[in-house]
TIRO-2110 file (N, C-alpha, C; in Angstrom, 1 decimal):
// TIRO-2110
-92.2, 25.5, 93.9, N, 1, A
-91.2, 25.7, 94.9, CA, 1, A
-90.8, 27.1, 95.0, C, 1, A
-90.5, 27.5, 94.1, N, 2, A
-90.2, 29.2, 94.3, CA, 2, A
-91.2, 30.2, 95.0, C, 2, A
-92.3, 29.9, 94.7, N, 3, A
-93.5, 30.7, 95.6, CA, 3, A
-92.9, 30.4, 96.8, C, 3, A
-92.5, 29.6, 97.5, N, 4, A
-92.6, 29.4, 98.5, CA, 4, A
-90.7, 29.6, 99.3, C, 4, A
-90.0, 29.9, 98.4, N, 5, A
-88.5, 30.7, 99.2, CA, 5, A
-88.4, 32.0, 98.6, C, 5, A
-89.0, 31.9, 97.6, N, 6, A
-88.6, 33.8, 97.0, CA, 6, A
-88.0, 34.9, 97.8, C, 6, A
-88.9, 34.8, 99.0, N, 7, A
-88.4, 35.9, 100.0, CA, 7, A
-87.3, 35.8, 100.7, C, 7, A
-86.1, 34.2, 100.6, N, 8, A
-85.3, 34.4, 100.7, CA, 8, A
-84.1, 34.8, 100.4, C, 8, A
-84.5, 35.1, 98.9, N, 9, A
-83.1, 35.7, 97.8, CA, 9, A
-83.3, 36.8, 97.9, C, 9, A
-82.6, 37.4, 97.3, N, 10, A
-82.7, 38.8, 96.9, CA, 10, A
-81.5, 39.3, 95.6, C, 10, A
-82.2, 40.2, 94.6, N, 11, A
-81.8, 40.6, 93.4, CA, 11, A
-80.6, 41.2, 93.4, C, 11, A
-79.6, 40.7, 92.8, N, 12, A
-78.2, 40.5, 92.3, CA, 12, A
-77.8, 41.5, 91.4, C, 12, A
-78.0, 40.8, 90.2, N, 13, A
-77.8, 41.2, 89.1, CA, 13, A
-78.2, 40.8, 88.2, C, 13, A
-78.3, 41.1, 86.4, N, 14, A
-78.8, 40.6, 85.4, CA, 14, A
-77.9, 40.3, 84.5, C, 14, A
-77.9, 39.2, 83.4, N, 15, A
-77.4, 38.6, 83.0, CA, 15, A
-78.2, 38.7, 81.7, C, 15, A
-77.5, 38.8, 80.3, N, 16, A
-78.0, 38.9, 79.2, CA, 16, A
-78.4, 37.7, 78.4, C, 16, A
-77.3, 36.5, 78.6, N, 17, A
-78.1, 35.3, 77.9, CA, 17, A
-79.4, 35.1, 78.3, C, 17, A
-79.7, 34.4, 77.4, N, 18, A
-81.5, 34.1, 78.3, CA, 18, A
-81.2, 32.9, 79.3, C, 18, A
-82.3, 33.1, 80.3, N, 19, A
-82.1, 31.4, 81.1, CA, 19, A
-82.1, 30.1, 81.3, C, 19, A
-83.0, 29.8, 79.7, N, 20, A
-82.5, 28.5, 79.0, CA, 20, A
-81.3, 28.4, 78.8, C, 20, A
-80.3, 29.0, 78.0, N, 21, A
-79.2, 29.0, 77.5, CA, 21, A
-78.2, 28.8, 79.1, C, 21, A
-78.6, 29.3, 80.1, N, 22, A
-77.5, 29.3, 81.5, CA, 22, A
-78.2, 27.9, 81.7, C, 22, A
-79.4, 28.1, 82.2, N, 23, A
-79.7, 26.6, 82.9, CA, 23, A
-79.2, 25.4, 82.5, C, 23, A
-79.3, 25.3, 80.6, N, 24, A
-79.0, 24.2, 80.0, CA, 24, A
-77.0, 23.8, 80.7, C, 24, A
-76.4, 25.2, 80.3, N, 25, A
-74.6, 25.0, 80.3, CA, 25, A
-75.2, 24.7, 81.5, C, 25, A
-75.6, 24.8, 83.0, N, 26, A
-75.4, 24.0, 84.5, CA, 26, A
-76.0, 23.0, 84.5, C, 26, A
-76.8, 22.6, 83.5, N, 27, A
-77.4, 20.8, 83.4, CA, 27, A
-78.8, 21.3, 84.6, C, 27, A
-79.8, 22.4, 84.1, N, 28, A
-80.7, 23.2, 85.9, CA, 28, A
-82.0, 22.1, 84.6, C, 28, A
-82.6, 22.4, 85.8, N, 29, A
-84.0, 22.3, 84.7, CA, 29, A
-84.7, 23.6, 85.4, C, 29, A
-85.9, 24.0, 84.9, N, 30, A
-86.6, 25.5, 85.2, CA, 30, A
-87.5, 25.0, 85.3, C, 30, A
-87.9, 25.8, 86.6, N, 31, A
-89.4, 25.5, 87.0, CA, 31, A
-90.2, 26.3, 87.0, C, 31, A
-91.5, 26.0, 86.0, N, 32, A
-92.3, 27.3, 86.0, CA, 32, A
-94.0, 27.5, 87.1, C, 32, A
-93.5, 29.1, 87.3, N, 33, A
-94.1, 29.2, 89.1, CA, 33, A
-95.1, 30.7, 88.8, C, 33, A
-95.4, 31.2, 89.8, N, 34, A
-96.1, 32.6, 90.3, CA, 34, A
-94.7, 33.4, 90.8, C, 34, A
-94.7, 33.9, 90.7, N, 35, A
-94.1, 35.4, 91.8, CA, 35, A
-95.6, 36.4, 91.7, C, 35, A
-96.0, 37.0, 93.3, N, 36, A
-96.7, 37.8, 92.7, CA, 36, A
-97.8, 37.7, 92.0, C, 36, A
-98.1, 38.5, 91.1, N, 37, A
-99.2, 38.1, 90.2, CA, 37, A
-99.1, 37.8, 88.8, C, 37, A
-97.7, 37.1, 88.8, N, 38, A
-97.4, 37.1, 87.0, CA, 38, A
-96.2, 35.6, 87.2, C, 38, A
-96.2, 35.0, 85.8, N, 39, A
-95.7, 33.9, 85.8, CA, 39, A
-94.0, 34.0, 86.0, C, 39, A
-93.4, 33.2, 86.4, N, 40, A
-92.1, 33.1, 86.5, CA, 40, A
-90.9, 31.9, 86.4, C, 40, A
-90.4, 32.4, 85.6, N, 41, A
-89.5, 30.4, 85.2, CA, 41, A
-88.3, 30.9, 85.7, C, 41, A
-87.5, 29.6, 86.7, N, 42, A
-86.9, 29.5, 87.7, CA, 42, A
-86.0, 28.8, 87.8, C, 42, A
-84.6, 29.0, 88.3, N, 43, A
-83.5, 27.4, 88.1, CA, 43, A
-82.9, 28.1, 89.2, C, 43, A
-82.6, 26.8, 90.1, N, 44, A
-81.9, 27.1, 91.4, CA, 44, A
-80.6, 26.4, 91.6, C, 44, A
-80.0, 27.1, 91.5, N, 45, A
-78.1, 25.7, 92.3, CA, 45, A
-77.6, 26.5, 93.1, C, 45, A
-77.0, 25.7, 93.5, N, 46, A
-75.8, 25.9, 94.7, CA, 46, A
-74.4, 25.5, 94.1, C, 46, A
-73.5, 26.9, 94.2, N, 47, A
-72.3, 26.9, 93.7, CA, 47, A
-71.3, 27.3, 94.3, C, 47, A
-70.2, 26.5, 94.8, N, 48, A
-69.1, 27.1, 96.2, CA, 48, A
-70.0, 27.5, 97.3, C, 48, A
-70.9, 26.8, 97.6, N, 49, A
-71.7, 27.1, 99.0, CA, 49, A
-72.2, 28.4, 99.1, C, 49, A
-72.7, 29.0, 97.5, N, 50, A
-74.0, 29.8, 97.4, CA, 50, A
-74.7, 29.6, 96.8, C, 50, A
-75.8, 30.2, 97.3, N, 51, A
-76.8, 29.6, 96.3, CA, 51, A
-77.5, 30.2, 95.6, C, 51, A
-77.9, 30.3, 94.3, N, 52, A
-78.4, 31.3, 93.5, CA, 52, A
-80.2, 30.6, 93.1, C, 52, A
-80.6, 32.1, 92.9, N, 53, A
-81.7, 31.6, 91.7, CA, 53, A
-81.6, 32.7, 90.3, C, 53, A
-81.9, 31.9, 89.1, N, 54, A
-81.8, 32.6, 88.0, CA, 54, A
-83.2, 32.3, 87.4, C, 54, A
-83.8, 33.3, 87.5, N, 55, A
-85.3, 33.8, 86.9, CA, 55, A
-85.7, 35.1, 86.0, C, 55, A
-86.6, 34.7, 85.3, N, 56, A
-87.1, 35.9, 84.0, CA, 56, A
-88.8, 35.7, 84.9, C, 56, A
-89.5, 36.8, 85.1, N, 57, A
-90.4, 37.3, 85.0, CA, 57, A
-91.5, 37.5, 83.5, C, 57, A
-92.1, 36.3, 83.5, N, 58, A
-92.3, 36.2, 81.9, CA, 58, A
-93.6, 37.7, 81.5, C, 58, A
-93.9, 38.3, 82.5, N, 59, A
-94.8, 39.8, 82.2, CA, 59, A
-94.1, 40.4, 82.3, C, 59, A
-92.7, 40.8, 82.0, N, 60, A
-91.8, 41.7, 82.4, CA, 60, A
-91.5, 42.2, 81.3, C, 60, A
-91.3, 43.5, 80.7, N, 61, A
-90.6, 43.9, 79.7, CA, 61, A
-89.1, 43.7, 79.6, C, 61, A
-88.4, 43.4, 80.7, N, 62, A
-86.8, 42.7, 80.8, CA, 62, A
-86.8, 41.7, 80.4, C, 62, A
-85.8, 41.4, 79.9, N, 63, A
-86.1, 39.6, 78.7, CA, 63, A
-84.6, 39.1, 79.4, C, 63, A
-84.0, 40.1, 80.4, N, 64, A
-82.3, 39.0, 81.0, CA, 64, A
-82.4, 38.5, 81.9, C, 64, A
-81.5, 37.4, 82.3, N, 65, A
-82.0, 36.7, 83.5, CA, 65, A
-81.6, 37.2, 84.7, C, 65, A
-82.4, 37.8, 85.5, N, 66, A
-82.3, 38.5, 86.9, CA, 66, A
-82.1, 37.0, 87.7, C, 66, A
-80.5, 37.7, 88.8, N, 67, A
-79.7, 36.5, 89.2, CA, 67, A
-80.2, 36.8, 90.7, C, 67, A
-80.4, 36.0, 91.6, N, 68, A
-80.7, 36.2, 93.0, CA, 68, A
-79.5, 35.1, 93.4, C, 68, A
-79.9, 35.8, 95.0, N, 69, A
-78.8, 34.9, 95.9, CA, 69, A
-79.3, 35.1, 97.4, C, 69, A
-79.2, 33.7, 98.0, N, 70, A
-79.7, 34.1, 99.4, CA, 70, A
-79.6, 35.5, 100.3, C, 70, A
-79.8, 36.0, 101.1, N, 71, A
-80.0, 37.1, 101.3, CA, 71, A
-79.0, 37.3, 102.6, C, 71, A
-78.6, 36.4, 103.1, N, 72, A
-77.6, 36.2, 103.6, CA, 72, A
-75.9, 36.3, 103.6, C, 72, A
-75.5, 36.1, 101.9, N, 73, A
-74.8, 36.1, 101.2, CA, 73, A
-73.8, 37.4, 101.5, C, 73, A
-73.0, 37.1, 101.8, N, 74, A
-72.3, 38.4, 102.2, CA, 74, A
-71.3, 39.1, 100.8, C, 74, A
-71.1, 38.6, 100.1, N, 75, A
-70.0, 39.5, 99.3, CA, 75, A
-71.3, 39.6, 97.6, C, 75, A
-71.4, 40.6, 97.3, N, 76, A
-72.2, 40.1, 95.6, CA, 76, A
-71.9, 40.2, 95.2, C, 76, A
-70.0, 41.1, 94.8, N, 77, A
-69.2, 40.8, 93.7, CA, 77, A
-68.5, 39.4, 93.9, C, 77, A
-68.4, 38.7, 94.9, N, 78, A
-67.7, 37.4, 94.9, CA, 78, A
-68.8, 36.9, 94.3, C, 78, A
-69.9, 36.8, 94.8, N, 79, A
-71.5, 35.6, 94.5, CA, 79, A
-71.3, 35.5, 92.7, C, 79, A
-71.2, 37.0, 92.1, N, 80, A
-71.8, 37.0, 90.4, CA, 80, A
-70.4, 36.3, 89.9, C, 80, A
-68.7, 36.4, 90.3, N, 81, A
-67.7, 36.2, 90.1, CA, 81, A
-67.6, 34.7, 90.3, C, 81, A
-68.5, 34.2, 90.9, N, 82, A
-68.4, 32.9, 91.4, CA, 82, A
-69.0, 32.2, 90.4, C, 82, A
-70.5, 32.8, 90.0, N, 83, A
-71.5, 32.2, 88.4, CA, 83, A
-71.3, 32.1, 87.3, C, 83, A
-70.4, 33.7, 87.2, N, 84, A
-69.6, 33.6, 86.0, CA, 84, A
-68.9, 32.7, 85.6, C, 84, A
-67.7, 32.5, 86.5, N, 85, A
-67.0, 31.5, 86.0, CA, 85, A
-67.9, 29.8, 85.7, C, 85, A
-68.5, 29.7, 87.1, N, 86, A
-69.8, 28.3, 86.7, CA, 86, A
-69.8, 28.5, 85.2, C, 86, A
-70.5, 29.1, 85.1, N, 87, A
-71.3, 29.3, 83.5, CA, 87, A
-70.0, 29.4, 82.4, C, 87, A
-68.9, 30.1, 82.8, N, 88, A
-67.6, 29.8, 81.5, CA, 88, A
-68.3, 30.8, 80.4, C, 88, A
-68.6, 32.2, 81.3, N, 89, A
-68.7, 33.6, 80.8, CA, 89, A
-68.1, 35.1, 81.4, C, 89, A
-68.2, 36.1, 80.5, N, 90, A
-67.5, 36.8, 80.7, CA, 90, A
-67.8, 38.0, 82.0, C, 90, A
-67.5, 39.0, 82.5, N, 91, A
-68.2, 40.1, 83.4, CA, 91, A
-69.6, 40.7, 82.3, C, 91, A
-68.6, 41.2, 80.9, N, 92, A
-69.6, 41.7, 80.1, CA, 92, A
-71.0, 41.0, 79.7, C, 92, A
-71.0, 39.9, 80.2, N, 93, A
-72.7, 39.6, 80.0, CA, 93, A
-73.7, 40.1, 81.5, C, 93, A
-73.3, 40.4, 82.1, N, 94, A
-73.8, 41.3, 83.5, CA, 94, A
-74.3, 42.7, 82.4, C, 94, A
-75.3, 42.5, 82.7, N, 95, A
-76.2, 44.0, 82.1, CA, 95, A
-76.7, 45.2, 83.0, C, 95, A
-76.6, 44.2, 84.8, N, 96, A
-77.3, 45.3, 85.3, CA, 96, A
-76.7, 44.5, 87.0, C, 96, A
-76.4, 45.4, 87.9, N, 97, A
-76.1, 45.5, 89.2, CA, 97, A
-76.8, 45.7, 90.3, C, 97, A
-77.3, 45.0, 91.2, N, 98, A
-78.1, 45.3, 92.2, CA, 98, A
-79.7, 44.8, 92.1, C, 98, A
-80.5, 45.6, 92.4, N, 99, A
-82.1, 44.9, 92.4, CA, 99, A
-82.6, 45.8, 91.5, C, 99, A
-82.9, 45.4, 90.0, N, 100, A
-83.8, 45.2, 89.2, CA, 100, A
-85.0, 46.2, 89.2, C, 100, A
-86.2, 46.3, 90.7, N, 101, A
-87.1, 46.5, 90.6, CA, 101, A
-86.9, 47.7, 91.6, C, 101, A
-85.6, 48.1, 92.1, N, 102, A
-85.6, 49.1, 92.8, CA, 102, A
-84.3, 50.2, 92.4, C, 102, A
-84.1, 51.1, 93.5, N, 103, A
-83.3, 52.4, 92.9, CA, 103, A
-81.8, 51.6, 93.0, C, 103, A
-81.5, 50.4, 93.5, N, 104, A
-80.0, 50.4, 93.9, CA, 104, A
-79.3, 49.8, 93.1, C, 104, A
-79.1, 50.0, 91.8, N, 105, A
-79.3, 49.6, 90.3, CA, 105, A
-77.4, 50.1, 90.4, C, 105, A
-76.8, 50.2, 89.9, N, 106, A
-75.0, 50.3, 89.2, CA, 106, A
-74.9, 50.2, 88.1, C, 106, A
END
């Protein structure tokens, strides 16, 4: 499934638990897919009418869960303030702001 919406999210922020440990606290199950040319494990929900994906890039030397959110999504400090609380964690497990694989990093 993810191969096939990827290009509708886009990269958020990262999150230091691993994504077993998030997926499990939301009850997600992870689905494991392609991005690209390398494997990728996947959990999708919808929370307050956003919707996230939380994925690790398992060829990546980043081991946090990079958080995506429709691309539509208008506020990304509301969107991560919104997961946080889901999840019943703090701001400080946010390790990284913006997209991951490009310059717009915080």
């Amino acid at each position: 499934m993810w191969w096939y919406v990827a290009g509708l999210f886009r990269e958020v922020a990262c999150l230091a638990p691993p994504l077993e440990a998030l997926a499990h606290r939301l009850r997600l199950s992870i689905e494991h897919g392609w991005e690209d040319l390398s494997e990728v494990d996947v959990a999708m929900v919808q929370i307050r009418g956003i919707h996230f994906a939380l994925y690790r890039l398992n060829a990546s030397l980043l081991k946090d869960t990079i958080v995506s959110v429709l691309k539509d999504t208008e506020d990304d400090e509301v969107a991560i303030n919104v997961l946080l609380a889901a999840l019943d964690i703090g701001p400080d497990a946010v390790t990284y702001r913006g997209n991951v694989r490009s310059d717009e990093a915080q």
